[in-house]
C-alpha positions in Angstrom: -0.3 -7.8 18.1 0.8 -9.4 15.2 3.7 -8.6 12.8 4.4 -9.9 8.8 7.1 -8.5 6.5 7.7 -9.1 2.6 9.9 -7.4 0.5 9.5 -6.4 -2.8 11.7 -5.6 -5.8 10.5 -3.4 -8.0 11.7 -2.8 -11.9 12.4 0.5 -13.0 13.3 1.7 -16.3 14.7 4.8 -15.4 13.8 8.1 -14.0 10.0 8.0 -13.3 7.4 6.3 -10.8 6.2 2.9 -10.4 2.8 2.3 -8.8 3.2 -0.6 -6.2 -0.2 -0.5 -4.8 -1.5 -3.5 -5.8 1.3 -5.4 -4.6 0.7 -3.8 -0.9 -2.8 -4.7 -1.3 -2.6 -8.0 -2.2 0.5 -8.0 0.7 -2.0 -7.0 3.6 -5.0 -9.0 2.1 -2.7 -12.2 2.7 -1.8 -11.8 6.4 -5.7 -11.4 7.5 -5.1 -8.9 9.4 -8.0 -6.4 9.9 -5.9 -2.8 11.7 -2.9 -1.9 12.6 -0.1 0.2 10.4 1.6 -0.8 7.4 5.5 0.9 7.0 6.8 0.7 3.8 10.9 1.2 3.7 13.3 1.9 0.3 16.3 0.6 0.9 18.4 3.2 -1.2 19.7 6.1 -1.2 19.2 6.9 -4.9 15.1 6.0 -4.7 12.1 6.9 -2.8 8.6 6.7 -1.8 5.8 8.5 -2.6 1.8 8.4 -2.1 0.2 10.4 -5.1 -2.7 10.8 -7.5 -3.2 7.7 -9.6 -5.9 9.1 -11.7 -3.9 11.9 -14.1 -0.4 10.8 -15.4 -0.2 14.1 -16.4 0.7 14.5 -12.3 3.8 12.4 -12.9 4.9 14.4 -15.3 4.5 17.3 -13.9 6.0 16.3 -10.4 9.2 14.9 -12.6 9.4 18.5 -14.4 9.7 19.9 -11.2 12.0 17.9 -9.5 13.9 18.7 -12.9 14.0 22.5 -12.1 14.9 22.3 -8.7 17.4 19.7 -8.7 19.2 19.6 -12.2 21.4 16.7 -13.7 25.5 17.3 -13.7 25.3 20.7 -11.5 29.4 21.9 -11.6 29.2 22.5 -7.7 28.8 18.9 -6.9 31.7 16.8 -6.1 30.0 13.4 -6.2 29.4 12.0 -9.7 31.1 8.8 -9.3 28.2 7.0 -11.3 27.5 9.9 -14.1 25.7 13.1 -13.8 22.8 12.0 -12.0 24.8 10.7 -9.3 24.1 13.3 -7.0 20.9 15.1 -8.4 19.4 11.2 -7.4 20.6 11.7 -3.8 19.1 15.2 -3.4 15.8 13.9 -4.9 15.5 11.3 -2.3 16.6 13.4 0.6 13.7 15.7 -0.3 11.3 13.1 -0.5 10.8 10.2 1.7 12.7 6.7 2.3 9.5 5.3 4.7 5.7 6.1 4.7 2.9 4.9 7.6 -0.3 3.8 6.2 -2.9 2.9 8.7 -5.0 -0.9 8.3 -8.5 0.0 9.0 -10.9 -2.6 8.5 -8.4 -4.9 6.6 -8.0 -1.9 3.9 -4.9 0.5 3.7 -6.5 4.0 4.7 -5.5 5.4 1.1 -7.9 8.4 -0.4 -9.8 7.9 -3.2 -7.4 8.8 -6.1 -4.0 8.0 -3.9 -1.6 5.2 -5.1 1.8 4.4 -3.6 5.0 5.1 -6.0 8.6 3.9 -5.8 10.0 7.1 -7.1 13.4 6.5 -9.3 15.6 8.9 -9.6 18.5 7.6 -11.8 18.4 7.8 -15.4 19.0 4.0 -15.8 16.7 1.3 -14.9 17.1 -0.6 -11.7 15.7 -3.4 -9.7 14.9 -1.4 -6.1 13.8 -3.8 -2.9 11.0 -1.9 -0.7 10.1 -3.5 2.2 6.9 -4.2 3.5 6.4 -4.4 7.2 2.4 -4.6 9.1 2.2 -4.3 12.6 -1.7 -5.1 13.9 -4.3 -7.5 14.6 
């Protein structure tokens, strides 16, 4: 077995998705390995990771409309806004997402579906610069 690790920092400009699947791509083409599992880790608590259609933007949208229902900006009942009303909205959004994903290396290609990319979801209003690391375990 054989391990490699890269991290990546991401852009944001805000509340909204960034596709980072080239970048793992190009990531696992560079080791040479051929199978094994590729972990991808957010390192914050006010982002997370996502696999999701890359086809429609219209999904984006529709996925940020909801989280926009269930998890409004500035609810009175939270205590924690020490960084502005989306303090704590941005911490519930990540807590019902994910902060790691598995992706299985078959035949030196991420096991992705057809029409699936993988998204750093941001949940604050302002942009950022978010580090996800990259981690492949395999042969």
């Amino acid at each position: 077995m054989r391990q490699a690790h890269q991290i990546l920092t991401l852009a944001t400009r805000g509340r909204g998705l960034v596709e980072f699947t080239r970048e793992a791509r190009d990531f696992v083409a560079a080791t040479g390995m051929r199978d094994g599992l590729l972990t991808v880790f957010c390192r914050h608590t006010s982002a997370s990771l996502l696999i999701q259609e890359n086809a429609d933007p219209d999904v984006r949208h529709d996925l940020e409309t909801f989280f926009a229902r269930l998890v409004p900006d500035g609810d009175p009942a939270w205590r924690h806004a020490s960084e502005g009303p989306d303090d704590m909205s941005a911490h519930l959004r990540t807590a019902l997402t994910h902060s790691s994903l598995g992706i299985p290396l078959i035949a030196g290609q991420l096991a992705l579906g057809t029409w699936q990319g993988l998204y750093l979801w941001e949940h604050r209003t302002r942009p950022h610069r978010r580090e996800v690391v990259l981690h492949l375990i395999g042969d």
